[in-house]
C-alpha positions in Angstrom: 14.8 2.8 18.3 12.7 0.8 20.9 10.9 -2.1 19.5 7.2 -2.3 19.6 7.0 -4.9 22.5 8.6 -2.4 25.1 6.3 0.3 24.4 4.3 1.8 27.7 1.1 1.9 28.6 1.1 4.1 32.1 3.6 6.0 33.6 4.7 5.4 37.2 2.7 7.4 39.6 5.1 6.8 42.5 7.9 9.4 43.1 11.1 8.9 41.6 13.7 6.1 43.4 16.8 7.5 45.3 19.0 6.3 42.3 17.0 8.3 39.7 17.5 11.4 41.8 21.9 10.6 42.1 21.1 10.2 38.4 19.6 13.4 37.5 21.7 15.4 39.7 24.9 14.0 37.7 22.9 14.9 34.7 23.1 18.7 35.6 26.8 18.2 37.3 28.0 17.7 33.2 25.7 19.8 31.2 28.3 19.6 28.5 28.7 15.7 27.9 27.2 15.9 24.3 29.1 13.0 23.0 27.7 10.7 25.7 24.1 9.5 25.4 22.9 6.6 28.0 19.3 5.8 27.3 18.9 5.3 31.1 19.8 8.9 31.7 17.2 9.9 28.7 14.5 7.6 30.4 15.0 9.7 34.1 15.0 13.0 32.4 11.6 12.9 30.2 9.8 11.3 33.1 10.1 13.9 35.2 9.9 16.5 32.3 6.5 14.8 31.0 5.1 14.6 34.7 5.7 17.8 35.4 4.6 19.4 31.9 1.2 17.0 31.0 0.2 14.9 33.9 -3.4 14.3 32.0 -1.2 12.3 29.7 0.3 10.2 32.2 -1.1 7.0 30.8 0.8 7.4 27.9 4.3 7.1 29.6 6.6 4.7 30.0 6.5 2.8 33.5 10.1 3.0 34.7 11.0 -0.3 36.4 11.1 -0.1 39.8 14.1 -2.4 40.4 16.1 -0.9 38.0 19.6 -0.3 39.0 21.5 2.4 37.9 25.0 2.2 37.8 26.5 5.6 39.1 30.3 4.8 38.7 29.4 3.2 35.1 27.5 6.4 34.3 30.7 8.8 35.4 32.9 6.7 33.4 30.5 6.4 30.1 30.0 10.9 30.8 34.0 11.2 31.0 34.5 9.1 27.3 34.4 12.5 24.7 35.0 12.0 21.6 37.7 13.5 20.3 36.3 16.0 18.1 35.6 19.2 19.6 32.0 19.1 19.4 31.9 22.9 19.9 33.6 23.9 16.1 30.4 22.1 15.0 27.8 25.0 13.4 25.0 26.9 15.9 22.0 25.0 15.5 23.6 20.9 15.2 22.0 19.7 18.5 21.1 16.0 19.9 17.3 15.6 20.1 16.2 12.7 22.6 14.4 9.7 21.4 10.8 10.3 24.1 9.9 6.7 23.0 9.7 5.7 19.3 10.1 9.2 18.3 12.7 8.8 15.6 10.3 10.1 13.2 9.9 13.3 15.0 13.5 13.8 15.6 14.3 13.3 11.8 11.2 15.6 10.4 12.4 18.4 13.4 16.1 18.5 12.4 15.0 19.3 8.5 12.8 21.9 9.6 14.3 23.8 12.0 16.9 24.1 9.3 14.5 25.0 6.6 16.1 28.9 5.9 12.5 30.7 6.0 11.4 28.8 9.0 14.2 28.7 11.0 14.7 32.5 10.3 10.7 33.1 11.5 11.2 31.8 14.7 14.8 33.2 15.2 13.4 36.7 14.4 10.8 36.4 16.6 7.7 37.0 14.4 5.7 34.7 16.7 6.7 35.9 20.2 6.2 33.6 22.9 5.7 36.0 25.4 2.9 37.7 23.9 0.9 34.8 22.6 -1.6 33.6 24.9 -0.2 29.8 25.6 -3.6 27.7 26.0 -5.9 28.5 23.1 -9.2 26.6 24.0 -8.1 23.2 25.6 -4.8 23.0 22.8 -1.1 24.3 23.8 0.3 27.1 21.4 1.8 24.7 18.8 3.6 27.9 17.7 5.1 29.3 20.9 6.5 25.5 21.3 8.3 25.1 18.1 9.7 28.6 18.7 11.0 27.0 22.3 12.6 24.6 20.5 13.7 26.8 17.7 15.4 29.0 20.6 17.2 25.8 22.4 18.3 24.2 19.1 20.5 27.6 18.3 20.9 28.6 21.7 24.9 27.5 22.0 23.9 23.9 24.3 25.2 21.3 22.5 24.0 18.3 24.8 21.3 16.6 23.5 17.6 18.1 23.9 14.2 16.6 24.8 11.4 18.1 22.8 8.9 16.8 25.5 6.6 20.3 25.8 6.5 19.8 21.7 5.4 16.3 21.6 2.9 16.9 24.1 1.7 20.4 21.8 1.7 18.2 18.6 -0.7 15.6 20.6 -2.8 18.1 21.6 -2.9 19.3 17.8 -3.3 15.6 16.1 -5.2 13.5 19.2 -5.6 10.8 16.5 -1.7 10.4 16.4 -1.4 10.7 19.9 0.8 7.5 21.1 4.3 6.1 21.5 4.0 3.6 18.5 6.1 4.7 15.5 4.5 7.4 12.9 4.9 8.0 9.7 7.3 11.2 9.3 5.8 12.4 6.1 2.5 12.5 8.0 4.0 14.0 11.0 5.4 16.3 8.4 2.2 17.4 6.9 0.5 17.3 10.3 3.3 20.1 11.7 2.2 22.6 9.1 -0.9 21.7 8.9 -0.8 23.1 12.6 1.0 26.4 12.1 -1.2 27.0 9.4 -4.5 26.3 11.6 -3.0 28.3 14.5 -1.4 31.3 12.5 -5.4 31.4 10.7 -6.6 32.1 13.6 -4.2 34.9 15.2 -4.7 36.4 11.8 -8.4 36.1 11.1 -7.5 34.8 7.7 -9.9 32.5 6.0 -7.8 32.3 2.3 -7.0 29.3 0.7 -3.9 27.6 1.0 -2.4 28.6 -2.5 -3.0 32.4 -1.0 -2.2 31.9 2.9 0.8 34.0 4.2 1.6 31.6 7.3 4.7 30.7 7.5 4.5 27.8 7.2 2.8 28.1 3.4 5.2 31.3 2.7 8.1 28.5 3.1 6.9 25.5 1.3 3.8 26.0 -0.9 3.6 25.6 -4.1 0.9 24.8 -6.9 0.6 22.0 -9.2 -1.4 21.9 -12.6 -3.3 19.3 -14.3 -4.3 18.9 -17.7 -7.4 16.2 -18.8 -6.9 16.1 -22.5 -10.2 14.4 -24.3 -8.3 11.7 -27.0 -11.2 12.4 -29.4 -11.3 16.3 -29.9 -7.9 17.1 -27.6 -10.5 19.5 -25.5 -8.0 20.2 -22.0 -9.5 21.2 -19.0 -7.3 22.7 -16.8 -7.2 22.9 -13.1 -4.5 24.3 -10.3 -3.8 22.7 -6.6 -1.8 23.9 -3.8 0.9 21.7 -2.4 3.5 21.5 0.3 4.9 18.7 -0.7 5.4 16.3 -4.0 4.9 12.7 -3.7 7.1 10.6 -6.0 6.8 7.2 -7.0 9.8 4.8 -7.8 11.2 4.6 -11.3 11.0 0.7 -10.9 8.3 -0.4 -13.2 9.4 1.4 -16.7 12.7 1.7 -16.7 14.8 -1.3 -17.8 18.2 0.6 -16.2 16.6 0.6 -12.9 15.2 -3.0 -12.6 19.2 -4.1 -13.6 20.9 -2.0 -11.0 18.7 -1.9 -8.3 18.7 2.0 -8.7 16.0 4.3 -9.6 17.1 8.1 -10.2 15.3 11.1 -8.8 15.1 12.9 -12.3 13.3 9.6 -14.0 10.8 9.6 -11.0 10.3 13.4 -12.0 9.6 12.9 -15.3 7.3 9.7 -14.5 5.3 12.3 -12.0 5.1 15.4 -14.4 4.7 12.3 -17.8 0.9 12.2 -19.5 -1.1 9.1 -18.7 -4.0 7.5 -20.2 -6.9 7.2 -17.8 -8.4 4.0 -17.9 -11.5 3.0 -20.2 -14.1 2.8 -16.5 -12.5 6.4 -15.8 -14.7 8.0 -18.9 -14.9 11.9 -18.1 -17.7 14.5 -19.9 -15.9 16.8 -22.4 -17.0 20.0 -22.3 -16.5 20.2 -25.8 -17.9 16.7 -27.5 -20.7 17.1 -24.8 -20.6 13.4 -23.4 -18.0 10.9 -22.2 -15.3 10.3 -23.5 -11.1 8.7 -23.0 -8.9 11.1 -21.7 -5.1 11.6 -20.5 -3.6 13.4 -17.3 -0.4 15.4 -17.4 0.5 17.0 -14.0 3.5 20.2 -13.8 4.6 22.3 -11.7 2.9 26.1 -11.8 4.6 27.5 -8.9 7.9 26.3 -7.0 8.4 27.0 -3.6 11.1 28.6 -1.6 11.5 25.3 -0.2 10.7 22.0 -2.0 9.9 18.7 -0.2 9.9 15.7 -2.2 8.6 12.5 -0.5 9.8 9.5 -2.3 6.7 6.9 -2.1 8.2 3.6 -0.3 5.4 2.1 1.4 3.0 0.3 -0.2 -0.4 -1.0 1.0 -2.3 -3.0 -0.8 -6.0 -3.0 0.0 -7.4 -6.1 -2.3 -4.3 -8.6 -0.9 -4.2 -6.6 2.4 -0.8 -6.3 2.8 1.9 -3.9 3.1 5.4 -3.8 2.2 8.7 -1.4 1.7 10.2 -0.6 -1.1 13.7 -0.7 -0.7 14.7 0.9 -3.9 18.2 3.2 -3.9 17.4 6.3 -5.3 20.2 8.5 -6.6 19.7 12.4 -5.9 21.3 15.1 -7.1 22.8 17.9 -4.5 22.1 20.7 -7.2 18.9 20.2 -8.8 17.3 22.3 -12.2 13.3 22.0 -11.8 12.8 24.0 -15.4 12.3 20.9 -16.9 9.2 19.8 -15.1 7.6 23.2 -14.8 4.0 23.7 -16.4 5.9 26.5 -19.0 8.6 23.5 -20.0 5.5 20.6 -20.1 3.3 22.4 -21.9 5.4 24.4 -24.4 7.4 20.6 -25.3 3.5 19.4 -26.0 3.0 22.1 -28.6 6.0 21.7 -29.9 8.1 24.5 -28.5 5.8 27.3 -29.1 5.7 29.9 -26.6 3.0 30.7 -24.4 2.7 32.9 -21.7 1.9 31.7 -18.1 1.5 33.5 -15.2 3.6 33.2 -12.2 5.8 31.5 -14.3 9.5 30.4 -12.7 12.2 32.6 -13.5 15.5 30.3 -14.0 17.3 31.1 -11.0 14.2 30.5 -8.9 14.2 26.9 -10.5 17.6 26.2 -9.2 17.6 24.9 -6.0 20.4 23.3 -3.3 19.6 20.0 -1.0 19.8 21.3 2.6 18.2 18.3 4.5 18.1 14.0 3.6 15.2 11.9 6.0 16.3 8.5 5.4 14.3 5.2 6.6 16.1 2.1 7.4 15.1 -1.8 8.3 11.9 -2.9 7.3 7.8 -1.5 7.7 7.2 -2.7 11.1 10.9 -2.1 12.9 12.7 1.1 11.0 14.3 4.1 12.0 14.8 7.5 10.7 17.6 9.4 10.6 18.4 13.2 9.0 21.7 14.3 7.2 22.2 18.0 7.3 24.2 19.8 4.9 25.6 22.7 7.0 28.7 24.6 5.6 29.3 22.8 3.0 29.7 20.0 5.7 27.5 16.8 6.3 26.0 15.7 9.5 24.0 12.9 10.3 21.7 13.4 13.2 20.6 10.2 14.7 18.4 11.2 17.6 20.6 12.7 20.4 23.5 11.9 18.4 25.3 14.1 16.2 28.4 13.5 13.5 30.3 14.7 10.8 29.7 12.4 7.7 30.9 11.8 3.9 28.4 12.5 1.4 29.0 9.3 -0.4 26.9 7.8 3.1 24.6 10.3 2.1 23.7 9.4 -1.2 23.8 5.6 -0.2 21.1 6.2 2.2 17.6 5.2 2.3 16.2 8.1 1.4 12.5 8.7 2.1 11.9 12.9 1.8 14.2 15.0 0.5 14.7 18.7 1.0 16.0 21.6 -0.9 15.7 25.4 -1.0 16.0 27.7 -3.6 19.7 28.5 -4.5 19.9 32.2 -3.6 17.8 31.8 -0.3 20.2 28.6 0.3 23.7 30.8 -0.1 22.0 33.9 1.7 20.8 31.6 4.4 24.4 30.5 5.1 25.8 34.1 5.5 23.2 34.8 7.8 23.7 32.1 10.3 26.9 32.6 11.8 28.7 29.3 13.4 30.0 32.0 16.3 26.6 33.6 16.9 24.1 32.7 19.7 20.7 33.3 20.1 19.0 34.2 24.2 16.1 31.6 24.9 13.1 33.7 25.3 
């Protein structure tokens, strides 16, 4: 990933140099040379892709030195090293994305997506056609019709490495604020994505529903709803509310548990429990029982009312802290299950063990089945706040890749679960085994 002293300010305005041209040109001569990734060939390629998609963005881009000399015979000899591994027995779908400029965090949040079983089959179905959607809505791209681009060259058969250019420029369009080559957050970007399908999908459909009730795809695929419980310590009055979510944000096992600060490891079912375990609000956070009619101590117990079909759990590793004004990462390992049972941590399990056992009936409660869920997708962070990089392991086929911008390999899972790792994703088990029938590694799908 580029360092934050080498990122541009303006783009060259002058046409590109006669080696850039030789360049390109042998680009398109090896279409094929997936195993081979120069970062002068990417720096050629999304020029001219970003000055000929967004020139009102131009300032934006990366100046490409004008005496920079580009080494035809070195480039022929770095496109004929393949690897040895026929890159073509790999699954439809496992493709290279470029690195546009301190895009790592992109590239990592797209992979997991576009391989997210309810999104990936949206787009491959064509439910949002591209050809039928106006493209300019206002003074905004379709954010849409360019994820379905990508969705469509991602499964399309190409295995050399992609730049999602027309995308990045889409998702600046969506989220001006974020608009810039220094390095984002991917759980924002994360959050921001949807939050753009969902805004555009409102729209086509005229829908003005809450999230919790929203039927764009985007909510379909990874809401969910979380409950709360304030508990008055005097009378045990419990007022009760529900939230959507996409995602749930975990803190770090670090501080209670003894087993952790020994081994340097924090375990993902011990940061569960510390998310869904009832905690004592503090004596200047007095709130008015309903019940004793004035102010009183309470206690907060979240659980999980509704799963979704896919669950994202973002494992809290930045801290900021506003009184010292720092910020720092937490480099924590966290061991993950592949196969994990969320009945434990469900509002029915929380608030049936707080009543000792006795049953209850809750609506919309989780069967078992839909409680059981398989990791499809890892989003690890590594090196420190100010210089890291994001990579995604897949799990395709019972098969682990690690996708690492435009590159693309077969991994252990033991590198898997040694990994950083900052989001984690998983889909319900009997969408998880369906998706993998459905998606055949033989199959190809026409770009639209």
């Amino acid at each position: 990933m580029l360092s934050m002293a080498m990122i541009p300010s303006k783009i060259a305005s002058k046409p590109p140099q006669l080696e850039e041209l030789e360049l390109i040109i042998t680009i398109l001569k090896y279409p094929d040379a997936i195993s081979v990734y120069d970062p002068d060939f990417d720096k050629v390629v999304v020029s001219e892709q970003i000055k000929g998609s967004c020139p009102g963005r131009s300032n934006k881009r990366r100046r490409l030195d004008s005496g920079m000399e580009l080494d035809l015979k070195k480039s022929k000899q770095l496109i004929a090293m393949r690897d040895g591994r026929a890159k073509s027995c790999y699954p439809l779908g496992l493709r290279g994305l470029n690195n546009l400029g301190n895009t790592c965090f992109m590239n990592s949040v797209l992979q997991a997506l576009l391989h997210a079983p309810p999104l990936r089959n949206y787009f491959l179905s064509d439910h949002h056609n591209r050809d039928e959607c106006k493209r300019r809505y206002g003074e905004k791209l379709c954010l849409l019709c360019e994820i379905g681009a990508l969705v469509s060259a991602m499964f399309s058969g190409d295995r050399s490495p992609y730049s999602p250019a027309q995308f990045l420029y889409s998702w600046w369009q969506h989220s001006s604020n974020l608009a810039s080559y220094e390095e984002q957050d991917a759980h924002e970007f994360f959050i921001s994505v949807l939050d753009g399908i969902h805004e555009k999908e409102s729209k086509v459909r005229n829908s003005s529903k809450d999230d919790g009730d929203c039927q764009c795809i985007a909510h379909r695929a990874f809401s969910g709803s979380l409950r709360s419980d304030v508990t008055c310590t005097i009378c045990g009055f419990t007022s009760t509310t529900y939230d959507p979510c996409v995602d749930i944000s975990l803190n770090l096992d670090t501080v209670n548990s003894s087993a952790a600060e020994k081994t340097g490891l924090s375990t993902l079912s011990g940061c569960l429990n510390l998310f869904t375990r009832a905690e004592r609000l503090g004596s200047d956070s007095k709130l008015h029982c309903q019940n004793c009619q004035e102010l009183r101590d309470t206690s907060k117990q979240l659980s999980i009312s509704r799963l979704p079909l896919v669950l994202c759990l973002h494992i809290k590793r930045f801290e900021h802290s506003l009184i010292r004004k720092t910020s720092r990462k937490i480099d924590q390992y966290l061991q993950f299950p592949f196969a994990l049972d969320m009945t434990p941590y469900l509002s029915s399990s929380i608030v049936r063990s707080r009543f000792g056992n006795r049953i209850f009936a809750f609506e919309c409660e989780n069967t078992d089945s839909s409680a059981e869920y398989e990791i499809f997708a890892v989003i690890a962070h590594s090196g420190m706040l100010e210089s890291g990089h994001y990579v995604t392991y897949l799990h395709v086929n019972n098969q682990w890749y690690k996708c690492d911008d435009a590159w693309i390999c077969e991994v252990d899972e033991g590198i898997v679960r040694a990994s950083q790792c900052y989001m984690l994703f998983y889909v319900q088990k009997l969408l998880y085994y369906k998706a993998n029938k459905d998606v055949s590694c033989n199959a190809s799908v026409e770009s639209r």
